[in-house]
N, CA, C and O atoms as a GROMACS GRO file, in nm:
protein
  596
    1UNK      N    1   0.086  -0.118   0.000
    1UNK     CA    2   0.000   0.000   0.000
    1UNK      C    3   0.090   0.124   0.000
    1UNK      O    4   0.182   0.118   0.081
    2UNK      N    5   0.081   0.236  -0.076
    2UNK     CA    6   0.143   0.330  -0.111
    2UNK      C    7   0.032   0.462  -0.056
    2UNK      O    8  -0.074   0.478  -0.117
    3UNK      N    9   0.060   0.530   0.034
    3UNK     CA   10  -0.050   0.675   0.074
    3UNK      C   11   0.102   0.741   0.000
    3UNK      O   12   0.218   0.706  -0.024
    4UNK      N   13  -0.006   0.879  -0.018
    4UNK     CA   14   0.022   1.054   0.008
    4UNK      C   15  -0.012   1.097   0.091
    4UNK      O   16  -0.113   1.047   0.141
    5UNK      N   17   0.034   1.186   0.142
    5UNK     CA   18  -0.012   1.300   0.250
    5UNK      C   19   0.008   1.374   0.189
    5UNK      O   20   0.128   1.367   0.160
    6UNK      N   21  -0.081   1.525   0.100
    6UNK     CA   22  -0.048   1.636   0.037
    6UNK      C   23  -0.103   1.746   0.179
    6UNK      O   24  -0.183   1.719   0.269
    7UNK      N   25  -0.043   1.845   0.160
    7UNK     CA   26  -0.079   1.957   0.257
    7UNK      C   27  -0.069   2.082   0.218
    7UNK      O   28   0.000   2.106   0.119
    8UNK      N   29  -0.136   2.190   0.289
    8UNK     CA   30  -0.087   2.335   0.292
    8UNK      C   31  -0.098   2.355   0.457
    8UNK      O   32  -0.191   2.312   0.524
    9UNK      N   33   0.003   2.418   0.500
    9UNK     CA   34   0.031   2.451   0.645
    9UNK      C   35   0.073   2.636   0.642
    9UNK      O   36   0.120   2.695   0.545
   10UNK      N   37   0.052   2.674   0.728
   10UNK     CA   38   0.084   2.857   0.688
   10UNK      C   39   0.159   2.808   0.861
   10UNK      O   40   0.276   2.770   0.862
   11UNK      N   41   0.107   2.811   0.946
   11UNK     CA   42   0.160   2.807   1.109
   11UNK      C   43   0.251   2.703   1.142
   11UNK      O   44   0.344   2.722   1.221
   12UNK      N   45   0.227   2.579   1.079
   12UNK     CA   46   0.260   2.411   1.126
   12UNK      C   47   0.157   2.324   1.165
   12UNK      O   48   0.154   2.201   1.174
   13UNK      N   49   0.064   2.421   1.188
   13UNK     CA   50  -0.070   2.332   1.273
   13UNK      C   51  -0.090   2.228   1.179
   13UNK      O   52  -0.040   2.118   1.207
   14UNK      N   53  -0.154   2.240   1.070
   14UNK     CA   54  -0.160   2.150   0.934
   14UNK      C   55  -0.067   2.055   0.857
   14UNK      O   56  -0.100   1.968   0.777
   15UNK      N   57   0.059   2.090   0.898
   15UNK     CA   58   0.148   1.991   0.863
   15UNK      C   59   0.166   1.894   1.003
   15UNK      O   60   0.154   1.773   0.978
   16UNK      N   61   0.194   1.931   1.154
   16UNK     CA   62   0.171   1.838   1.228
   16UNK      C   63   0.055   1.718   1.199
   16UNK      O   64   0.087   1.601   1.181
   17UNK      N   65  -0.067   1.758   1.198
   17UNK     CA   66  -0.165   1.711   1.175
   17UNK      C   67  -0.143   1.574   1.005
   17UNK      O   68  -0.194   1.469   0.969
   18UNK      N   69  -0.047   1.662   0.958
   18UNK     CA   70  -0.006   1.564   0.839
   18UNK      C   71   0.059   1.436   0.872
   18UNK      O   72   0.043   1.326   0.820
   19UNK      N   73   0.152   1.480   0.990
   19UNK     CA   74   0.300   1.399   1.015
   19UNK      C   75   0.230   1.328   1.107
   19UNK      O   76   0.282   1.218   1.125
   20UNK      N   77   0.107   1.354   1.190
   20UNK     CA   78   0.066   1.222   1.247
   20UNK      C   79   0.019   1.140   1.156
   20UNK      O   80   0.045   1.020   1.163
   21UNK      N   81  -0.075   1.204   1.035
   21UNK     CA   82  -0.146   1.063   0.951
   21UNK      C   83  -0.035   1.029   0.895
   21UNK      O   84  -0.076   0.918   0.859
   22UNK      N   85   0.077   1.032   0.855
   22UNK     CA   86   0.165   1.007   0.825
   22UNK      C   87   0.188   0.852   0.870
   22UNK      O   88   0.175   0.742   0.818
   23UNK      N   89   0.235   0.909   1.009
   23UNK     CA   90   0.333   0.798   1.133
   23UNK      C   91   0.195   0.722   1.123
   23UNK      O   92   0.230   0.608   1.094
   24UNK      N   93   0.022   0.722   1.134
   24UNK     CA   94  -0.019   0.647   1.132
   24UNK      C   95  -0.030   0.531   1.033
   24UNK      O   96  -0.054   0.415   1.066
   25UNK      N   97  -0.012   0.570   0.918
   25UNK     CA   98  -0.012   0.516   0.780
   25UNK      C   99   0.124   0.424   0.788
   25UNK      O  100   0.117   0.306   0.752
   26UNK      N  101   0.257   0.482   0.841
   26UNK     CA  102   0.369   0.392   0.881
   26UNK      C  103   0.342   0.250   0.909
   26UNK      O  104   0.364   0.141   0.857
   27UNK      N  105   0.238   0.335   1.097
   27UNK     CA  106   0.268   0.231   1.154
   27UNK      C  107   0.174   0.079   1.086
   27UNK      O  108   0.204  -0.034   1.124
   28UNK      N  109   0.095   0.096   1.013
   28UNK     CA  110   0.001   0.017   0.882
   28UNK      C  111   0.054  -0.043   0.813
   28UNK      O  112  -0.003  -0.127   0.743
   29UNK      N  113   0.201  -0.017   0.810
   29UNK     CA  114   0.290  -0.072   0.717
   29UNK      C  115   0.260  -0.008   0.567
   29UNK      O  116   0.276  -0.077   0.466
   30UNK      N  117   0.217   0.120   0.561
   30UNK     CA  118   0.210   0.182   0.417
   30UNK      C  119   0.359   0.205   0.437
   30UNK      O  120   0.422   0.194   0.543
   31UNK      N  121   0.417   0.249   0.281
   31UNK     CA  122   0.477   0.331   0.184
   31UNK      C  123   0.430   0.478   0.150
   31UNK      O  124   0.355   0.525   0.065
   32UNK      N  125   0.518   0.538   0.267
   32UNK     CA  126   0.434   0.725   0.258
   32UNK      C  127   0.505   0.778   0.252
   32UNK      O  128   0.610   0.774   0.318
   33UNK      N  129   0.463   0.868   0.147
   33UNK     CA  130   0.514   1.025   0.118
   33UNK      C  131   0.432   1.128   0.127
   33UNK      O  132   0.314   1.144   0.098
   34UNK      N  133   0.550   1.226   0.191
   34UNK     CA  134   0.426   1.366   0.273
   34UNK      C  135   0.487   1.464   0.195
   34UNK      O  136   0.603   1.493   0.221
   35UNK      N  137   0.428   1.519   0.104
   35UNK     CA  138   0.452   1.674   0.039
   35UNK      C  139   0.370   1.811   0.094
   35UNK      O  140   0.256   1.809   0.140
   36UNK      N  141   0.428   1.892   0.083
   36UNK     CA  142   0.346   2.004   0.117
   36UNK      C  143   0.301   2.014  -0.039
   36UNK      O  144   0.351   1.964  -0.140
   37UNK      N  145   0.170   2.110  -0.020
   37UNK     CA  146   0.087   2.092  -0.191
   37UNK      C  147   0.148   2.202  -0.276
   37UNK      O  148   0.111   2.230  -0.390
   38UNK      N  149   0.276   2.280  -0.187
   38UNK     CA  150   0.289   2.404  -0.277
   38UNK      C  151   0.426   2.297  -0.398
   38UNK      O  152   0.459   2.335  -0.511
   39UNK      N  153   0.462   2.206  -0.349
   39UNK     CA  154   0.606   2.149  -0.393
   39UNK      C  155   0.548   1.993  -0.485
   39UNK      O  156   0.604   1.901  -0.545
   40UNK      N  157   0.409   2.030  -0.454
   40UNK     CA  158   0.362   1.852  -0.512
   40UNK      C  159   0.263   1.868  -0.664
   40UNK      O  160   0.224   1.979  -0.701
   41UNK      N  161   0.235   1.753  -0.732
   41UNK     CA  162   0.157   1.752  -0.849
   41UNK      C  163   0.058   1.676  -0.805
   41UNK      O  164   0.079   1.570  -0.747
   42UNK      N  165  -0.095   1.738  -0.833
   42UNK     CA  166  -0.198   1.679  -0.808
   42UNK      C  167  -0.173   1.545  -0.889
   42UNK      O  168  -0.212   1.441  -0.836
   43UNK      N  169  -0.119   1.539  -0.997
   43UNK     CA  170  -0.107   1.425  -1.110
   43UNK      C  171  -0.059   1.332  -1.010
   43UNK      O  172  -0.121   1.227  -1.021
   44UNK      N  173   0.034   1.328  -0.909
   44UNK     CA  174   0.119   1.244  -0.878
   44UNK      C  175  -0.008   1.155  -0.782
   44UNK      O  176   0.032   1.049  -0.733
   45UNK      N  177  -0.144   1.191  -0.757
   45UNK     CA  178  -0.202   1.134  -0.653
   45UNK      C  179  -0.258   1.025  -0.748
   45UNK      O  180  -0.354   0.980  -0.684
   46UNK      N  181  -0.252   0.974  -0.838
   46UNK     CA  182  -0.295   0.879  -0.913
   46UNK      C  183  -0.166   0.765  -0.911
   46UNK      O  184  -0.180   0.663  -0.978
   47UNK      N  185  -0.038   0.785  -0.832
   47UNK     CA  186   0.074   0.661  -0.801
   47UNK      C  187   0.011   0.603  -0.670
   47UNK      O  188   0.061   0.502  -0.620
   48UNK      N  189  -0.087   0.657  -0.618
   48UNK     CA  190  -0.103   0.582  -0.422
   48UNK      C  191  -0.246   0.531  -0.424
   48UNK      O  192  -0.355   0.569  -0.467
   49UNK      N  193  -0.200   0.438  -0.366
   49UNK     CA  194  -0.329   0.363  -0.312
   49UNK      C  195  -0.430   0.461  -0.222
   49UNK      O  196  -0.547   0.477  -0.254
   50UNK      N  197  -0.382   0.512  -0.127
   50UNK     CA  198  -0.436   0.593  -0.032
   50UNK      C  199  -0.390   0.747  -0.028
   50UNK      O  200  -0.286   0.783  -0.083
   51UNK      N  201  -0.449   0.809   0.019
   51UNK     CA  202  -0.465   0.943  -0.017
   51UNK      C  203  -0.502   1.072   0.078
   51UNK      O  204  -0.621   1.097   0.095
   52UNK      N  205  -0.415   1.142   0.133
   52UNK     CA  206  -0.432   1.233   0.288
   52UNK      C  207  -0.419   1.358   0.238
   52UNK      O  208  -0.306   1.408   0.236
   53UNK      N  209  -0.543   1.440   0.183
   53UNK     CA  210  -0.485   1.570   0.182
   53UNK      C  211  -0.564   1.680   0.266
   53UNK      O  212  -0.683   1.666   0.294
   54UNK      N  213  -0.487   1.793   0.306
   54UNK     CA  214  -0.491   1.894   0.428
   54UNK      C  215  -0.505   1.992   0.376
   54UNK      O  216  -0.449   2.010   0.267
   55UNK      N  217  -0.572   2.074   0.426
   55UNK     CA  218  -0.539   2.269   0.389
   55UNK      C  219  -0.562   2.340   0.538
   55UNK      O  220  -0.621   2.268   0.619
   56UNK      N  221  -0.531   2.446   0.576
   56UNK     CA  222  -0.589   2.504   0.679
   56UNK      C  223  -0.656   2.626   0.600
   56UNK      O  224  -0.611   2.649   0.487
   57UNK      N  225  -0.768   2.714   0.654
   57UNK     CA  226  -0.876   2.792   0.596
   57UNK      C  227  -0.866   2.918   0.597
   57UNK      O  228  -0.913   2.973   0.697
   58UNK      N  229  -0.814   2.991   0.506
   58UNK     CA  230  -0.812   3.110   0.516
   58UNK      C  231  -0.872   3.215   0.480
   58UNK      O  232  -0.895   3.238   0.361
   59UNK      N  233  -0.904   3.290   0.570
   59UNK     CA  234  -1.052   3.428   0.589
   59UNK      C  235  -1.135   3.343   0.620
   59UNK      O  236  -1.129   3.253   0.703
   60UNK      N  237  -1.266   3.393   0.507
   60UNK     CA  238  -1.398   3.383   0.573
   60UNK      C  239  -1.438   3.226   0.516
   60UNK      O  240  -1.544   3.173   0.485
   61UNK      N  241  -1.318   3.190   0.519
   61UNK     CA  242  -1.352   3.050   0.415
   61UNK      C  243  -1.327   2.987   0.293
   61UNK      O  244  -1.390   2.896   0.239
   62UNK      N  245  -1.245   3.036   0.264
   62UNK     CA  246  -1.108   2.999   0.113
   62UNK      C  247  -1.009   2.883   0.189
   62UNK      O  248  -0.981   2.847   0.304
   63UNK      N  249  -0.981   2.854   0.075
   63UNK     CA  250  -0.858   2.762   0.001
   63UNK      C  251  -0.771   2.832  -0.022
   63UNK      O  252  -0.791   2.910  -0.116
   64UNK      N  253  -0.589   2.844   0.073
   64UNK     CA  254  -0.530   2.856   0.113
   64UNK      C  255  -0.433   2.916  -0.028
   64UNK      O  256  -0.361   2.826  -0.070
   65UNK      N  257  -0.414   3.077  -0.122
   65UNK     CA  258  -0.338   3.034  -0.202
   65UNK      C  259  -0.236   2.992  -0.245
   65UNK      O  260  -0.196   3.029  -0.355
   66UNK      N  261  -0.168   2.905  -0.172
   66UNK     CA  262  -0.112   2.824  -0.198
   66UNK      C  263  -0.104   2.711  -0.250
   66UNK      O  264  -0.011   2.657  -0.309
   67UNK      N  265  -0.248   2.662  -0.216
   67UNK     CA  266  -0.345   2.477  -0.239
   67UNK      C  267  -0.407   2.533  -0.356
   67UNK      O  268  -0.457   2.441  -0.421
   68UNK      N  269  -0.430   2.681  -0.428
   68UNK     CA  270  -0.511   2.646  -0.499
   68UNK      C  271  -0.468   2.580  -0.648
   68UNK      O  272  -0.550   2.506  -0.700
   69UNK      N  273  -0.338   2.607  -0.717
   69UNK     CA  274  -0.325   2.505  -0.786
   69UNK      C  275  -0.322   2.386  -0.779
   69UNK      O  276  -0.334   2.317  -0.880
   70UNK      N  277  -0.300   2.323  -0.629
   70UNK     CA  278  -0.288   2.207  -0.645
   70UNK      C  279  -0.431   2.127  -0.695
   70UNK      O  280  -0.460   2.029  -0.763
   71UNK      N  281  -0.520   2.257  -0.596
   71UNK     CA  282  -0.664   2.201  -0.600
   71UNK      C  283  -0.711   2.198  -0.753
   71UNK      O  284  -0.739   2.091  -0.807
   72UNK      N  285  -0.716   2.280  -0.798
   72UNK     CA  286  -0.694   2.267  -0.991
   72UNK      C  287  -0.684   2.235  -1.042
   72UNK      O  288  -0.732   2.258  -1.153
   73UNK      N  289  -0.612   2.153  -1.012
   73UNK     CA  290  -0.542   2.044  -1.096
   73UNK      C  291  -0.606   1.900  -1.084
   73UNK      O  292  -0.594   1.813  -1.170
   74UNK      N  293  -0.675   1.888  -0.965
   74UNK     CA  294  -0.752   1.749  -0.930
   74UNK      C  295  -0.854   1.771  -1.035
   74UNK      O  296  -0.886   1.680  -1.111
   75UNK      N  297  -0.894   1.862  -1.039
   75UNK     CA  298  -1.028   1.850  -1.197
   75UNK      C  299  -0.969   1.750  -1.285
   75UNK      O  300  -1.053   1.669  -1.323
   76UNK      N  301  -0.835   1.726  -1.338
   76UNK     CA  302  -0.788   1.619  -1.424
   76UNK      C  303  -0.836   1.490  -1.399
   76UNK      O  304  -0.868   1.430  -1.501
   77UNK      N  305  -0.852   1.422  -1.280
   77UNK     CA  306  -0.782   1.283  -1.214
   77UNK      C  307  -0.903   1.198  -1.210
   77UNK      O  308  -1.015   1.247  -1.196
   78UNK      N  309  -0.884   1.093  -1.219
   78UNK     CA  310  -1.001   0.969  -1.193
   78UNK      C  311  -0.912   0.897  -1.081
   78UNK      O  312  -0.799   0.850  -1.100
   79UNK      N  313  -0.996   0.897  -0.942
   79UNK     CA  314  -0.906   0.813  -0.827
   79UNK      C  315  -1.036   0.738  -0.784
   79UNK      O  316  -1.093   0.718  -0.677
   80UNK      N  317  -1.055   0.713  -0.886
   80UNK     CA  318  -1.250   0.585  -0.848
   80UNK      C  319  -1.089   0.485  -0.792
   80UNK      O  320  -0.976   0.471  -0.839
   81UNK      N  321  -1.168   0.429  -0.661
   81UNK     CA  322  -1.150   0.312  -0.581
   81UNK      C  323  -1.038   0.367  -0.460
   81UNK      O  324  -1.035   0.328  -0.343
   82UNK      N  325  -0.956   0.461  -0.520
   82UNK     CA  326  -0.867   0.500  -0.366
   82UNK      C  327  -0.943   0.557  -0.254
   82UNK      O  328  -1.028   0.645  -0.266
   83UNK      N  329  -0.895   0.484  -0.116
   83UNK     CA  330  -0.900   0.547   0.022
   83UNK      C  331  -0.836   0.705   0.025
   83UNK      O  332  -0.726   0.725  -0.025
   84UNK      N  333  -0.893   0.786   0.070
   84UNK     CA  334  -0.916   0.940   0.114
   84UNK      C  335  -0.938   0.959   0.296
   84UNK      O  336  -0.994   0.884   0.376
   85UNK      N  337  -0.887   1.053   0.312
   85UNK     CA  338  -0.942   1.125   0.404
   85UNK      C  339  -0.857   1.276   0.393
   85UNK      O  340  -0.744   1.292   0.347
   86UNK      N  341  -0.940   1.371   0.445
   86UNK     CA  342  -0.948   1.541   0.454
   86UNK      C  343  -0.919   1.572   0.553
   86UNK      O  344  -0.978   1.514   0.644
   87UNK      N  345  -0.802   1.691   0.598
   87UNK     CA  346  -0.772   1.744   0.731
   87UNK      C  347  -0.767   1.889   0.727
   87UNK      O  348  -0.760   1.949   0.620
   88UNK      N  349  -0.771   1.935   0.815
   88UNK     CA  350  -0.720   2.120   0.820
   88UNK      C  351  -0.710   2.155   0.927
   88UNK      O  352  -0.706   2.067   1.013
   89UNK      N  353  -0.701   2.274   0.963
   89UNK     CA  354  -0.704   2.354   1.052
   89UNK      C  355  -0.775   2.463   1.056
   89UNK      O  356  -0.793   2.511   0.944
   90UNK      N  357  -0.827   2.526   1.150
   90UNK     CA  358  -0.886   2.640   1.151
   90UNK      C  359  -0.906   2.724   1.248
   90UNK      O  360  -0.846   2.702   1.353
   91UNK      N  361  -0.997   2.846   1.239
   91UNK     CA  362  -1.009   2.916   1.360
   91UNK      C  363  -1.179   2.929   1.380
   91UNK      O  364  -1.239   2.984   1.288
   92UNK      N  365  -1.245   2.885   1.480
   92UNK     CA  366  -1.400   2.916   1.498
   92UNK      C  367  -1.458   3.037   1.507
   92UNK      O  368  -1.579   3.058   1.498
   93UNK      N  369  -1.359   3.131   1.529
   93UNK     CA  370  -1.399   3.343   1.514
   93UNK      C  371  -1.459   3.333   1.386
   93UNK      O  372  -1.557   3.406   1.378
   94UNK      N  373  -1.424   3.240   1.237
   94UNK     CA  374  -1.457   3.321   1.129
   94UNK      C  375  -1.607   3.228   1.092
   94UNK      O  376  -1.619   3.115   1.141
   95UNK      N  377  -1.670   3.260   1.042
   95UNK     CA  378  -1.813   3.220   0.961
   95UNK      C  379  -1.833   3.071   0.954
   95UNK      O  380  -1.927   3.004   0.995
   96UNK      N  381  -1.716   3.033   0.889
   96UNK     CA  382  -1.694   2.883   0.816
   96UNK      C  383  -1.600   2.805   0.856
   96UNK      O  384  -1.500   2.807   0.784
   97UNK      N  385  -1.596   2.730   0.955
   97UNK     CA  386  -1.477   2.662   1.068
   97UNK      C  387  -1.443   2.558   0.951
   97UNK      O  388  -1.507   2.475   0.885
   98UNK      N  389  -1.337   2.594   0.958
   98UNK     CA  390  -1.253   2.498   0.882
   98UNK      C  391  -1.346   2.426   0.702
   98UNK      O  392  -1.372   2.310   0.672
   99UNK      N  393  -1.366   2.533   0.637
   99UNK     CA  394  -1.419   2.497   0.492
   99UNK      C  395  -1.337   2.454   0.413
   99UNK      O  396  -1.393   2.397   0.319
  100UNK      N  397  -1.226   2.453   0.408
  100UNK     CA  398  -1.129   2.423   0.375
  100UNK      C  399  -1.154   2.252   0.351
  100UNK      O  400  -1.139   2.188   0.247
  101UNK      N  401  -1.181   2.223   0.436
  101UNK     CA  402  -1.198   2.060   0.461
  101UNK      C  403  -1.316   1.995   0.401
  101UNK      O  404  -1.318   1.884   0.350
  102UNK      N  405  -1.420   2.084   0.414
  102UNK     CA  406  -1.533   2.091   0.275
  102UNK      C  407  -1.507   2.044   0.173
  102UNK      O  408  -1.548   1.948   0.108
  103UNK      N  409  -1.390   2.163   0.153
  103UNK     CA  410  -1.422   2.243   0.002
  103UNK      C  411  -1.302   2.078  -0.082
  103UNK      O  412  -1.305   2.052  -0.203
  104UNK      N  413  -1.256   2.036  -0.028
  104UNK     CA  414  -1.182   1.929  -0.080
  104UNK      C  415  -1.280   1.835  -0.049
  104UNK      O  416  -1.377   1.830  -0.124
  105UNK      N  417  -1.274   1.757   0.050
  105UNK     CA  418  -1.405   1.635   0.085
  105UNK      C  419  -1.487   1.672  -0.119
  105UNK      O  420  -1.482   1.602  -0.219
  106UNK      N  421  -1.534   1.775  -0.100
  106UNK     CA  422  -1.665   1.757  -0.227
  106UNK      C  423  -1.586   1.706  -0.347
  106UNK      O  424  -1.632   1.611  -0.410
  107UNK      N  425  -1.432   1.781  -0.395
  107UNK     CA  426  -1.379   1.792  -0.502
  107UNK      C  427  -1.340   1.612  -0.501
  107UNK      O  428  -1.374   1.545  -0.599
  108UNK      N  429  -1.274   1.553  -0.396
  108UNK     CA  430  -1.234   1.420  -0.383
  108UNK      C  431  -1.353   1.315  -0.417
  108UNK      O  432  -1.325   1.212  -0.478
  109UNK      N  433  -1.481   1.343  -0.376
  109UNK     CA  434  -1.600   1.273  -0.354
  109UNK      C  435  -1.617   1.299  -0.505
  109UNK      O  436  -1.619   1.182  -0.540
  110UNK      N  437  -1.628   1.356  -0.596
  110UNK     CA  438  -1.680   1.421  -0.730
  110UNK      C  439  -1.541   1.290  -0.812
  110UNK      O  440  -1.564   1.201  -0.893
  111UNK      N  441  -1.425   1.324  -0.759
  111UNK     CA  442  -1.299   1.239  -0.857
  111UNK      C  443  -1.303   1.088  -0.825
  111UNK      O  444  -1.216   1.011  -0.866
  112UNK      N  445  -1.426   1.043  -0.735
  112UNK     CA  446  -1.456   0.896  -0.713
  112UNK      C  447  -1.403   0.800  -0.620
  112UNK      O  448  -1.418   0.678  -0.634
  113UNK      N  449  -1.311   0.880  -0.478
  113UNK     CA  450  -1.258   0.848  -0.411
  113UNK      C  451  -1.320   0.802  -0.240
  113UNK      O  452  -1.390   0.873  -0.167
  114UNK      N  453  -1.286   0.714  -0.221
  114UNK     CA  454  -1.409   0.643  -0.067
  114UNK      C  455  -1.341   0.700   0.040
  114UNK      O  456  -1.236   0.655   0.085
  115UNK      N  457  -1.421   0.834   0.094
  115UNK     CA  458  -1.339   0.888   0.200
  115UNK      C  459  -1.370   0.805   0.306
  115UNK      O  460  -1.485   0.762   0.296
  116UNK      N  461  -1.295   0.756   0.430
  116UNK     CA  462  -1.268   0.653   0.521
  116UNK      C  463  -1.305   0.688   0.650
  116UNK      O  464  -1.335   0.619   0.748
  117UNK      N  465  -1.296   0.816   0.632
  117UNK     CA  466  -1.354   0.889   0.800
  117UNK      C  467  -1.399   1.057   0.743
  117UNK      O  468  -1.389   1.131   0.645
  118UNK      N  469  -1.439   1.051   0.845
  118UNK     CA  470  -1.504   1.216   0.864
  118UNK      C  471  -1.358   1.292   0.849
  118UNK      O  472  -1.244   1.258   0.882
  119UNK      N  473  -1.410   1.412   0.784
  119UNK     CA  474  -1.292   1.524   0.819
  119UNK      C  475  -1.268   1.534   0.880
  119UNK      O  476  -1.343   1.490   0.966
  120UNK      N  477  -1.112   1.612   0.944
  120UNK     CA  478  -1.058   1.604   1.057
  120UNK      C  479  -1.050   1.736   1.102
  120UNK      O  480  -0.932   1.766   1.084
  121UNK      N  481  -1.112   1.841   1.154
  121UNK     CA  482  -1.128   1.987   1.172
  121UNK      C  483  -1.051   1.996   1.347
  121UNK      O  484  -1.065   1.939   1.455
  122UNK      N  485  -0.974   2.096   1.292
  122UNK     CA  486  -0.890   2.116   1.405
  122UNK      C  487  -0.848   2.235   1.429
  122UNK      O  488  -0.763   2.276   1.351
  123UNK      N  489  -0.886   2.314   1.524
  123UNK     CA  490  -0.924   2.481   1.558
  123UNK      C  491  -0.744   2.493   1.643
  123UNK      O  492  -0.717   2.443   1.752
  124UNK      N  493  -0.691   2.537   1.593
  124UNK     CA  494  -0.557   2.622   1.623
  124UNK      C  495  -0.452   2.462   1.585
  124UNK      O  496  -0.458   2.411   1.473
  125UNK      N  497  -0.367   2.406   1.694
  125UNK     CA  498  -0.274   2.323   1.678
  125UNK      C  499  -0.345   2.210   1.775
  125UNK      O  500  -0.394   2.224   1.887
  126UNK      N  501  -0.335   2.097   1.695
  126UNK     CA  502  -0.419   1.976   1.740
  126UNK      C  503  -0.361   1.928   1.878
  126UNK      O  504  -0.247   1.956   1.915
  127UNK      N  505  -0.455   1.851   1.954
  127UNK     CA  506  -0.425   1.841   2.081
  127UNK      C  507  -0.395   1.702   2.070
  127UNK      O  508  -0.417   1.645   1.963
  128UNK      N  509  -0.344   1.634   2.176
  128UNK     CA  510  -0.302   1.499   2.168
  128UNK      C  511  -0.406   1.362   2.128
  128UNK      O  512  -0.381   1.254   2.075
  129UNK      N  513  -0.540   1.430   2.184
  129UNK     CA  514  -0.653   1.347   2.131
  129UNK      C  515  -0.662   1.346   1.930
  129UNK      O  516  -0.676   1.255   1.848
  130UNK      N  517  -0.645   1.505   1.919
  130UNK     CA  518  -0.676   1.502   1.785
  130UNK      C  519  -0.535   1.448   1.724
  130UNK      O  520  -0.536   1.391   1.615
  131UNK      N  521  -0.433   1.464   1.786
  131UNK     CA  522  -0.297   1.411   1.685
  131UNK      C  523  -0.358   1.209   1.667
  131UNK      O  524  -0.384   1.142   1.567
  132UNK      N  525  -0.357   1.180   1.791
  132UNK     CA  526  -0.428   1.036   1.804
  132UNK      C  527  -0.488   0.982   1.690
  132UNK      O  528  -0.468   0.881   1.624
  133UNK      N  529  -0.608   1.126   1.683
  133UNK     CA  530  -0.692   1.103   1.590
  133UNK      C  531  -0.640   1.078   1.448
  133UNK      O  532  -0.679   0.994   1.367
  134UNK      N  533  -0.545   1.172   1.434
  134UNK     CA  534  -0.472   1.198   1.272
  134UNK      C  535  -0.420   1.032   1.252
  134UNK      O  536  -0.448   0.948   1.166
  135UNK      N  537  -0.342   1.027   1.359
  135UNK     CA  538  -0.301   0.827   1.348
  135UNK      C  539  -0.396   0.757   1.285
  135UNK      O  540  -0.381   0.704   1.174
  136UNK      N  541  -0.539   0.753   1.383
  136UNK     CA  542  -0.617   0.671   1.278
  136UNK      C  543  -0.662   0.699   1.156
  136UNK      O  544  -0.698   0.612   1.077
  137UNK      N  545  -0.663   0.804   1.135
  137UNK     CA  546  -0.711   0.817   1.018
  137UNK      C  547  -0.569   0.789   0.917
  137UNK      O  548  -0.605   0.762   0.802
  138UNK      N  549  -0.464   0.789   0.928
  138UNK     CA  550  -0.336   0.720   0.866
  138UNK      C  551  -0.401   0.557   0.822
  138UNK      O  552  -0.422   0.504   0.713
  139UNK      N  553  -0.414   0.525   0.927
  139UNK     CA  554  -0.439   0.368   0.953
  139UNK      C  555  -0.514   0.348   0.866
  139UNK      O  556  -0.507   0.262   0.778
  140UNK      N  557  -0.628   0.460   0.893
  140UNK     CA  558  -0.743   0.396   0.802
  140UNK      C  559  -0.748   0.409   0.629
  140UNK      O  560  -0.806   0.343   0.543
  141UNK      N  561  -0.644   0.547   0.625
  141UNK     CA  562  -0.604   0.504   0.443
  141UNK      C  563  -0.494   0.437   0.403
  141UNK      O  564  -0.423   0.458   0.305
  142UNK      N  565  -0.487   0.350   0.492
  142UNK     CA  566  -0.367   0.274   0.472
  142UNK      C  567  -0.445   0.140   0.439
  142UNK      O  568  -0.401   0.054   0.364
  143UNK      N  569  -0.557   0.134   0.499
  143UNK     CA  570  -0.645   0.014   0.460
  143UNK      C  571  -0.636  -0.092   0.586
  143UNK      O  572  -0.660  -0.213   0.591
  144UNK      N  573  -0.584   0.018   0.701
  144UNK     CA  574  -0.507  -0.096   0.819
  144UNK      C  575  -0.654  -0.162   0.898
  144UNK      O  576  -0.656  -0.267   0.963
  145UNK      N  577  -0.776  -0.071   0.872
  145UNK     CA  578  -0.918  -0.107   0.953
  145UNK      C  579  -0.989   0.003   0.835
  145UNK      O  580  -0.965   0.092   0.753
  146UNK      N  581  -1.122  -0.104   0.915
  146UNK     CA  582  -1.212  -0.073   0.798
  146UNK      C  583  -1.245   0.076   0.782
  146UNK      O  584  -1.210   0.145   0.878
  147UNK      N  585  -1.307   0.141   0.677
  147UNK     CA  586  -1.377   0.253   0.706
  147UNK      C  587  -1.501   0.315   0.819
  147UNK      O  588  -1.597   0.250   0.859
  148UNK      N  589  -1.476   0.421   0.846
  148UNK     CA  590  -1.563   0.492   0.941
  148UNK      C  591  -1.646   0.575   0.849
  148UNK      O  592  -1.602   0.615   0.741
  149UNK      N  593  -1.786   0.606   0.901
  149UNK     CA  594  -1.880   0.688   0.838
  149UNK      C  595  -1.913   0.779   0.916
  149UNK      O  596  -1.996   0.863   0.880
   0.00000   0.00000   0.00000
């Protein structure tokens, strides 16, 4: 089993949150590679079995510009049958807590991909429960346990 972890991080909050699904996907015995999305090709998400991508939310509810080519570029891709799951970060002051995590979830769900768990919304820098959390959700696009709904 081969994951990605793609990301956009502005603080770290969002890349921590990466590097746990990461170590979870490890410990699954995947084959992972973690790019940030400003350095990665959406094209390349069609080499992995499984599939982790992050943004944290910026303003009133945008896509980070940094993610947005990457996000752009998924309009190309057919990933019918890969494991998914969505992470971010955010702040609850603005309108739309963490849309960011939305706004991908729909674009992934549209390119035919079985997201495995709920988004992972995480208001400033994840706490040890939510890093936990990022593990399983590693696990779970790693194919290590079944999907969550």
């Amino acid at each position: 089993m081969k994951v990605i972890v793609a990301y956009a991080s502005l603080t770290g909050n969002t890349e921590e949150m990466a590097e746990a699904i990461a170590a979870g996907a490890r410990e699954a015995g995947a084959e992972v590679v973690v790019r940030d999305a400003y350095d990665a090709e959406a094209s390349e998400l069609d080499q992995y079995d499984g599939i982790a991508v992050g943004a944290y939310t910026w303003g009133d509810g945008e896509l980070p510009d940094e993610f947005i080519d990457f996000y752009e570029a998924l309009s190309t891709l057919d990933l019918t049958g890969r494991k998914a799951v969505v992470f971010g970060s955010g702040d609850t002051s603005y309108p739309i807590f963490c849309a960011s995590v939305d706004i991908i979830e729909e674009k992934l769900k549209e390119l035919g991909v079985e997201l495995v768990a709920p988004g992972i919304k995480v208001e400033f820098d994840p706490s040890k429960d939510e890093v936990n959390q990022c593990k399983t959700a590693g696990r779970l696009v790693a194919g290590a346990v079944p999907a969550v709904s």
